[in-house]
C-alpha positions in Angstrom: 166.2 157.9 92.4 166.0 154.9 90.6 165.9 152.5 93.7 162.8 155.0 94.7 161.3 155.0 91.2 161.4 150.9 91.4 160.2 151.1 95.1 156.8 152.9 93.9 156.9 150.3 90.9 156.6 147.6 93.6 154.2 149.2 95.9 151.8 149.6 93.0 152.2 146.4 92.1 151.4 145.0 95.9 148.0 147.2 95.7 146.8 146.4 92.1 147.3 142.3 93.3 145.6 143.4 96.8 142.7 145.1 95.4 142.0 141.6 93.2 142.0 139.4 96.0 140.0 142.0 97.8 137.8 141.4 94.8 137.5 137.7 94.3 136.9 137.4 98.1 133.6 139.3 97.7 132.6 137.5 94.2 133.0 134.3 95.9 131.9 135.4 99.3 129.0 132.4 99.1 129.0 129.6 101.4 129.5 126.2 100.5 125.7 124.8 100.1 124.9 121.9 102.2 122.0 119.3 101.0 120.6 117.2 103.7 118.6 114.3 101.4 119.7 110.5 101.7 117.3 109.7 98.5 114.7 110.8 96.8 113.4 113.8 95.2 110.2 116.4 95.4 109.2 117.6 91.7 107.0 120.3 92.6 104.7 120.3 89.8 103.9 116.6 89.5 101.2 115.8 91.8 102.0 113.5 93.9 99.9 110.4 94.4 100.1 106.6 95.8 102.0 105.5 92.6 104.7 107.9 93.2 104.9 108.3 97.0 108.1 106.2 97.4 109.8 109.2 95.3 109.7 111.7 97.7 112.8 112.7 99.9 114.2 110.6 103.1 116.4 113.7 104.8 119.9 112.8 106.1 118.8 114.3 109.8 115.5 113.8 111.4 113.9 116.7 109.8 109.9 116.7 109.2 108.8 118.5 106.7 105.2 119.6 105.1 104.2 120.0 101.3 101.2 122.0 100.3 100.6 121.1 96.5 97.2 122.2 94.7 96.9 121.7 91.1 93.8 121.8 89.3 91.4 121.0 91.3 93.2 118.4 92.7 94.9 119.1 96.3 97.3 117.3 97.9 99.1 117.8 101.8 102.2 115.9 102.2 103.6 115.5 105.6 107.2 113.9 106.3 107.9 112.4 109.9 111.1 111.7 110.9 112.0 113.2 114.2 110.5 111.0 116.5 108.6 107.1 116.0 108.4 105.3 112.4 109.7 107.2 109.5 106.5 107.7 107.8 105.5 110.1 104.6 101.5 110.7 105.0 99.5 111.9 101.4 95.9 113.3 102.3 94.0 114.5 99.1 91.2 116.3 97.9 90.5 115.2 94.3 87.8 117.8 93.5 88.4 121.2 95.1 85.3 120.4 97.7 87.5 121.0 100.5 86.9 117.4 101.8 89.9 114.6 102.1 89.1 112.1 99.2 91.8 109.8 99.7 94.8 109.1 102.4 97.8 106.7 102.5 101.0 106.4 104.4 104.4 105.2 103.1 105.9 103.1 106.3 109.7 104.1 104.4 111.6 101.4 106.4 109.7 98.3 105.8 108.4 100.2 102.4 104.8 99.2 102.6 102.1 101.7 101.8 98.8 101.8 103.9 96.1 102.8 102.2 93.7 104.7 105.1 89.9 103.3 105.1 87.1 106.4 105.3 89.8 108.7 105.0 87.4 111.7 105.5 86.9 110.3 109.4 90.5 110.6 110.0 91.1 114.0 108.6 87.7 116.3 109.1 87.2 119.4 106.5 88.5 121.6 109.5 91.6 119.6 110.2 92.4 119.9 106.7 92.1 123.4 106.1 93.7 124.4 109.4 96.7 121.9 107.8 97.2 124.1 104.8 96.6 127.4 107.2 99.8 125.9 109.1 101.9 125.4 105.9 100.9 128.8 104.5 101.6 130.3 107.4 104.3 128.6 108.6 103.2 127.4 112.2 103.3 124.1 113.3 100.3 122.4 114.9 99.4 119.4 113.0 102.1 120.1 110.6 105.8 120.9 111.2 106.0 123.3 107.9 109.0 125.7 107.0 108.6 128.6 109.5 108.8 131.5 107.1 105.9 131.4 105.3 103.3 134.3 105.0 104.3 135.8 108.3 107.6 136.3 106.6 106.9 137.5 104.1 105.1 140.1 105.4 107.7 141.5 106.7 109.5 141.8 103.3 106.6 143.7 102.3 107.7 146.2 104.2 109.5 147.0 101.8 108.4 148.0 98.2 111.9 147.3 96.3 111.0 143.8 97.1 108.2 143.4 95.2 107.7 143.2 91.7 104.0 143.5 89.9 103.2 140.7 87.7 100.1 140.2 85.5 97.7 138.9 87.6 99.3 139.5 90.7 102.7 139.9 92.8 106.4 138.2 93.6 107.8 139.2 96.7 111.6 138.3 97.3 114.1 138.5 100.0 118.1 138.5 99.3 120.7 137.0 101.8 121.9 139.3 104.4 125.5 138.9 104.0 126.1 138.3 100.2 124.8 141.8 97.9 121.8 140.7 95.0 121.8 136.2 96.1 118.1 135.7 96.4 117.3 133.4 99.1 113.8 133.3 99.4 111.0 134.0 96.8 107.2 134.1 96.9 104.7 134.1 94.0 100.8 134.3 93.7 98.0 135.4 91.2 94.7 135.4 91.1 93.6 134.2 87.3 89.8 134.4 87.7 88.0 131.8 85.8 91.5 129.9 85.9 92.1 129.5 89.8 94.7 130.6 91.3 98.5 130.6 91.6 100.6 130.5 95.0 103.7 129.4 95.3 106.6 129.7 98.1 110.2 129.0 98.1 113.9 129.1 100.1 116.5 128.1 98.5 118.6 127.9 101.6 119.4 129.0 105.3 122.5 130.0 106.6 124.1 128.3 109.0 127.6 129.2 110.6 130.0 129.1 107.8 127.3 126.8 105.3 124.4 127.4 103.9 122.0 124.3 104.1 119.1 123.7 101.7 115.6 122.7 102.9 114.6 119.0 102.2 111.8 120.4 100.6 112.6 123.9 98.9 109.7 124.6 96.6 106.8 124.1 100.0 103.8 125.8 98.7 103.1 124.8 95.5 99.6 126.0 93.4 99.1 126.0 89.6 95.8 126.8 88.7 94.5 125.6 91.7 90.5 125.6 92.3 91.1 125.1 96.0 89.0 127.7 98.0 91.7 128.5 100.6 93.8 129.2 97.8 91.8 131.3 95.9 90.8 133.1 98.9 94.6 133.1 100.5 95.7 134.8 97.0 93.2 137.9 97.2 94.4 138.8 100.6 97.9 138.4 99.9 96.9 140.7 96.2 95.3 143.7 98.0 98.5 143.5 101.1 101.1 143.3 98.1 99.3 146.3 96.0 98.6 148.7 98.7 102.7 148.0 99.6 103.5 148.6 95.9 101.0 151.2 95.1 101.6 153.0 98.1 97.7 153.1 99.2 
């Protein structure tokens, strides 16, 4: 009796220390996070401008990538090329919110020199411009090689209404990872704030891949604060009557 008594002692014990592995496999059932940047670093709400070009990130791999940043009435769109030819960041700008390129400059990253692009508004028309921020937005590439899940992405999280939450002015729509319960992975963010612009704002914070997850070079894609920027403030009142008819069931 006692050797059965001592038995069921053990087997308990065996379950109890089961069940707490069990356990800390789920609480730490993330993946290692992978960051592909050699040097550098995007700071999503400084605008970014000749003087601070040389900041922005050099990837590891030959990844492009494509910035939208509108601040003010100041809009900037930041395109890294790395895959193929001269590792080149370009910076086209629009310093007023006209929708027209004021300024453009490229930072050659190898030799380090920065080219400064003469009649900037003949190398980038109004139309090439916008359809550049359309592509970012959206997430298509064309003349930009952006993140691919923007808008069209998020639309499908729409789908459903647990993944939106109401703000003041407007609506953040987030998306949890598939395979670990309540990690947010991806996160999107716009308001409309009348006489104040608008705010839009787009973000992974990683992609998994295999057994790692691997954050973007550029996390934080679509950045607006304020912005005067007619796509923008005509971008954020579609995306605030999709987002409330979702939420308010309409």
């Amino acid at each position: 009796m006692k050797v059965k008594r001592t038995s069921i002692i053990i087997l308990i014990a065996v379950a109890m220390t089961c069940a707490v592995f069990i356990d800390a496999g789920a609480q730490s059932g993330r993946k290692p996070l992978q960051n592909n940047i050699a040097s550098g670093k995007y700071i999503h709400n400084d605008l970014v401008a000749m003087y601070n070009i040389k900041h922005l990130p050099v990837p590891v791999t030959n990844d492009d990538y494509a910035i939208f940043q509108s601040i003010g009435k100041v809009s900037n769109i930041i395109i890294g090329k790395f895959k193929t030819g001269a590792r080149q960041v370009v910076l086209v700008t629009d310093k007023d919110a006209d929708g027209k390129v004021d300024f453009a400059c490229t930072w050659n990253v190898e030799s380090g020199a920065i080219d400064v692009t003469p009649k900037p508004e003949t190398v980038y028309s109004e139309v090439q411009f916008r359809q550049m921020k359309d592509e970012i937005v959206s997430g298509k590439s064309g003349l930009a090689s952006p993140n691919p899940e923007g808008i069209e992405y998020m639309r499908v999280l729409l789908q459903r209404p647990s993944n939106i939450l109401k703000m003041r002015n407007g609506f953040r729509v987030s998306g949890n990872d598939p395979d670990v319960q309540g990690l947010e992975r991806v996160n999107y963010f716009f308001s409309d704030n009348g006489v104040h612009g608008s705010d839009l704002a787009f973000e992974v914070k990683y992609n998994n891949m295999g057994q790692v997850r691997v954050s973007p070079i550029i996390t934080i894609w679509v950045y607006c604060k304020d912005s005067y920027d007619p796509f923008v403030i005509e971008t954020v009142k579609k995306l605030n009557a999709e987002a409330g008819a979702r939420f308010f069931g309409k």
